[in-house]
N, C-alpha and C positions, 0 to 999 in steps of 0.2 A: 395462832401459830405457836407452837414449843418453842420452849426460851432457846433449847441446842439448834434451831432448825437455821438454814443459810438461807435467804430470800434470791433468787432470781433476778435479774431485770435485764432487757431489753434494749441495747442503745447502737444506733449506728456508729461504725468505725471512726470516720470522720471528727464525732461528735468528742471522741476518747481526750483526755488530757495525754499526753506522752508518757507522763510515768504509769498511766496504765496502759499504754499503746506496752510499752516495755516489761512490763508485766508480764503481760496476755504470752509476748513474745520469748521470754524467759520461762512460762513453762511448759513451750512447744520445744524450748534448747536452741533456739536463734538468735541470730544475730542480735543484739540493743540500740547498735549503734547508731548514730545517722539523724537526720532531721525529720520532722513529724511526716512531713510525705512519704518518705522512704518508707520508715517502719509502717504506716498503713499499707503500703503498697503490700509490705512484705508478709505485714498477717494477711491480708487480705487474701494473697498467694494459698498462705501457709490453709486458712480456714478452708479454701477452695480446695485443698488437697487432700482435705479429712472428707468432703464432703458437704462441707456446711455452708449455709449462706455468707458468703465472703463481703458484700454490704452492712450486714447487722452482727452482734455478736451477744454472747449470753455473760453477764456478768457476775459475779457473787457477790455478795454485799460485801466483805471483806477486800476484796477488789477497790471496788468504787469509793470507800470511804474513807482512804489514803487523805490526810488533811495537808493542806500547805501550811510550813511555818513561817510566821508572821502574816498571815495569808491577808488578817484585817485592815492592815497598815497599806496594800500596792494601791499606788498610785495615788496617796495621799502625801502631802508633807507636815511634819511634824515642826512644833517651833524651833526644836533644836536643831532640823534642816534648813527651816527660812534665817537664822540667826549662822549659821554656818558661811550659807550661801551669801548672803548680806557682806558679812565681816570679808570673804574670799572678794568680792565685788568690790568693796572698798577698798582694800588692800591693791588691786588690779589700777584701781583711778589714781590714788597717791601715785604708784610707779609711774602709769602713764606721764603725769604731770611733771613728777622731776625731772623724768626723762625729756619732756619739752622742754624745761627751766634750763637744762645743761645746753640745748641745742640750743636754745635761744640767745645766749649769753655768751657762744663762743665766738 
């Protein structure tokens, strides 16, 4: 392949992340808005109305390769989140417990 050239691929609507659902939809001049169903619906429409397979879609590589930031880190926690959460935890038990210590004592 030449270094200038765009790669193609193939991927079901369904399959999109939203910011390419948004994408795709941005440069047909539609709407962005909305939750992942909607915007499929509405390419879906939109492809149906070019002509094209409204199930599949054709993507460019420049497209597809939109990275997430921080993308490494979801759904892990870091020690400075278990040491957060900890301290927030603790702090919650003290309260609790003064707060019994006043009721108990009146």
């Amino acid at each position: 392949m030449a270094s200038g050239a765009i790669s193609v691929e193939t991927k079901k609507i369904t399959d999109l992340r939203v910011v390419d659902l948004k994408a795709e939809l941005k440069k047909r001049n539609l709407d962005v808005g909305g939750v992942k169903n909607t915007l499929v619906a509405r390419l879906k429409q939109a492809i149906e109305d070019e002509g094209g397979d409204p199930y599949n879609i054709e993507l460019s590589a420049s497209t597809d390769s939109a990275t997430r930031k921080y993308g490494k880190n979801k759904g892990k926690k870091t020690k400075l989140d278990a040491d957060v959460a900890q301290e927030s935890f603790s702090k919650e038990i003290e309260e609790e417990e003064s707060e019994k210590g006043h009721s108990t004592k009146m």
